[in-house]
C-alpha positions as CSV (number, residue, x, y, z in Angstrom):
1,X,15.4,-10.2,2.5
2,X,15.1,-8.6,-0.7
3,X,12.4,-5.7,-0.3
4,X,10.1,-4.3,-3.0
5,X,7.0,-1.3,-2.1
6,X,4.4,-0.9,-4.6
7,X,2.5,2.3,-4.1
8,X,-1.2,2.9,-5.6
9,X,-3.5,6.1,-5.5
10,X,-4.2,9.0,-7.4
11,X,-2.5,12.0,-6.7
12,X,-5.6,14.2,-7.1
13,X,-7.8,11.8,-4.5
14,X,-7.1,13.4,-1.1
15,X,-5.5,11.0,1.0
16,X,-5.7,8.5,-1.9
17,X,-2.5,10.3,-2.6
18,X,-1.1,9.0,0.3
19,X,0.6,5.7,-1.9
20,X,2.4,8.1,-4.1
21,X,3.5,10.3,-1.6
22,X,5.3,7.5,0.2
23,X,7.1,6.4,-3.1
24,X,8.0,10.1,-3.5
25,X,10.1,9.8,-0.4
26,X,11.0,6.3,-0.8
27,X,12.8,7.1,-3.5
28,X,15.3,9.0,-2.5
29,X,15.9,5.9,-0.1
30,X,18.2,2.6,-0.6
31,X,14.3,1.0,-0.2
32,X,13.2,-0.2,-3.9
33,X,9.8,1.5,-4.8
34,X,7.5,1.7,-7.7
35,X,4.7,4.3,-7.9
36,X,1.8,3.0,-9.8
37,X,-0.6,5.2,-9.4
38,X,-4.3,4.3,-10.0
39,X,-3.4,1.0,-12.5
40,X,-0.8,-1.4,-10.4
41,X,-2.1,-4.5,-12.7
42,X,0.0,-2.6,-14.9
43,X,3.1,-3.3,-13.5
44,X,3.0,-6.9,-12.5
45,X,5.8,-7.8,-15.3
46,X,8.2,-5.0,-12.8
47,X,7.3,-7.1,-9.7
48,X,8.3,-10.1,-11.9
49,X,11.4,-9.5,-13.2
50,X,12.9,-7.7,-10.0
51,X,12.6,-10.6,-8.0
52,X,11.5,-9.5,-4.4
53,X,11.5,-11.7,-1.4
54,X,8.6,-9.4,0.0
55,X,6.2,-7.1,-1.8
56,X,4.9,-4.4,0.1
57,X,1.3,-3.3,-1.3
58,X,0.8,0.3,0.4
59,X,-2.9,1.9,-0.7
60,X,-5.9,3.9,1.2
61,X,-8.5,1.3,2.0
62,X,-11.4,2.2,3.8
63,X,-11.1,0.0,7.1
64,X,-14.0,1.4,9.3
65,X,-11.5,3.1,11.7
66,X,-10.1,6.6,12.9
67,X,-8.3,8.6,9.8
68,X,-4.3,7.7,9.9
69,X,-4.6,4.1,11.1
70,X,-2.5,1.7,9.4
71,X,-3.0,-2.0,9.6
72,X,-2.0,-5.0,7.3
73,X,-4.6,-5.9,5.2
74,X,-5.1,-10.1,5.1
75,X,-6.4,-11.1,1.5
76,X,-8.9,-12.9,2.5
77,X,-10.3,-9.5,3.8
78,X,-9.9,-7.1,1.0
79,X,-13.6,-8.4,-0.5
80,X,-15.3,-6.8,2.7
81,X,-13.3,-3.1,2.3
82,X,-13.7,0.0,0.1
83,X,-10.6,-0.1,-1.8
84,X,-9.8,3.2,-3.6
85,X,-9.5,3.6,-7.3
86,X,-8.4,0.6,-9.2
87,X,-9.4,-1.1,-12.5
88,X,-9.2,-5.3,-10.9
89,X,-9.7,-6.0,-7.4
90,X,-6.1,-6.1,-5.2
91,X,-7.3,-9.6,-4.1
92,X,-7.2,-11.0,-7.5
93,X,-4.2,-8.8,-8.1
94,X,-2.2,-10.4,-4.8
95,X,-3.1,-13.7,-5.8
96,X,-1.7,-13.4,-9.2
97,X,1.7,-12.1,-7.9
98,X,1.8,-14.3,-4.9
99,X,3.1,-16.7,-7.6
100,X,6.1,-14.5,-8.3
101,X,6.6,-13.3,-4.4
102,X,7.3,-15.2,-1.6
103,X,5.6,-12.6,1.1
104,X,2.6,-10.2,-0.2
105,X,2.0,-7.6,2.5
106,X,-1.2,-5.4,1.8
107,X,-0.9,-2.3,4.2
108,X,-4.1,0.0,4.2
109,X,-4.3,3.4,6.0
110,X,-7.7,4.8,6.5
111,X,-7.9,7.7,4.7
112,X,-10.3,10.9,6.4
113,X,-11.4,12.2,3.2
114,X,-10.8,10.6,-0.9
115,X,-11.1,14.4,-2.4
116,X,-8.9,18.0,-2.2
117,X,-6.0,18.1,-0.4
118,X,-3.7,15.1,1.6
119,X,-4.8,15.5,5.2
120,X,-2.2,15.8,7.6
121,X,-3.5,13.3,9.7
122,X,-2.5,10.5,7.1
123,X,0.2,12.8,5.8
124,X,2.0,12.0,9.4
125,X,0.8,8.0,9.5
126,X,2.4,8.0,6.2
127,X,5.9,9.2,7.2
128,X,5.7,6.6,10.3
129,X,4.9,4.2,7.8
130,X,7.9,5.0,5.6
131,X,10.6,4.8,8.6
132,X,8.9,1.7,9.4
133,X,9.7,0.6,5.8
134,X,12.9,1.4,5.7
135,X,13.4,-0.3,9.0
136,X,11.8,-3.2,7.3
137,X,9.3,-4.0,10.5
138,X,6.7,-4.0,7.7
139,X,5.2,-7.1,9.8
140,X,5.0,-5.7,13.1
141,X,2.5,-4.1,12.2
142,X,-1.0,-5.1,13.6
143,X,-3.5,-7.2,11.6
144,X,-6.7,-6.0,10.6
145,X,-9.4,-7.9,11.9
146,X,-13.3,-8.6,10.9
147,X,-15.7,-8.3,13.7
């Protein structure tokens, strides 16, 4: 299956950073990655014309639980989280592309703090995010749920 990771964050956000970190070490991977920073909207004609099987959405998202955890993200959620930094909402973002993409994954990691530095905490859920990229398990990983 044909495999595409788009990254979001802003580099100067604390663990915000965390999306372009990833793509950072994606790319010297076989994995396909784009780094959009803080404006992924802006790359929708990308997504488009390379085709994937599966996107991969990777962002901080605010989730409610302990700094590192990672979870998939279902769309139907994203309204009730604190997504970081972006101009439209991911949902409206995901729907759009879902009509491009056969499989839209969003996966969120809780980030500790959005300012400074990237913690180490999600520094360290971000590299066993990336080996669980490039292993493409992207969907073993556990759903978030909505209490």
């Amino acid at each position: 299956m044909s495999l595409l990771v788009m990254c979001i964050g802003n580099r100067e956000g604390g663990d915000d950073a965390i999306g372009p970190y990833i793509a950072d070490r994606l790319k010297s991977t076989n994995i396909d990655v784009i780094d959009c920073g803080t404006t992924p909207e802006n790359y929708t004609g990308v997504v488009k014309k390379r085709k994937p099987e599966h996107l991969v959405i990777v962002d901080a998202i605010d989730m409610g639980l302990t700094p590192g955890s990672v979870r998939i993200v279902p769309k139907e959620n994203i309204g009730t989280m604190h997504v970081s930094t972006h101009g439209i909402p991911l949902s409206v973002l995901i729907t759009y592309l879902e009509r491009f993409v056969e499989k839209v994954s969003l996966l969120g990691i809780q980030p500790k703090t959005m300012s400074g530095e990237l913690t180490d905490t999600v520094k360290k859920s971000g590299e066993k995010l990336i080996e669980i990229i490039k292993k493409e398990k992207v969907t073993e990983i556990k759903e978030l749920t909505i209490m």
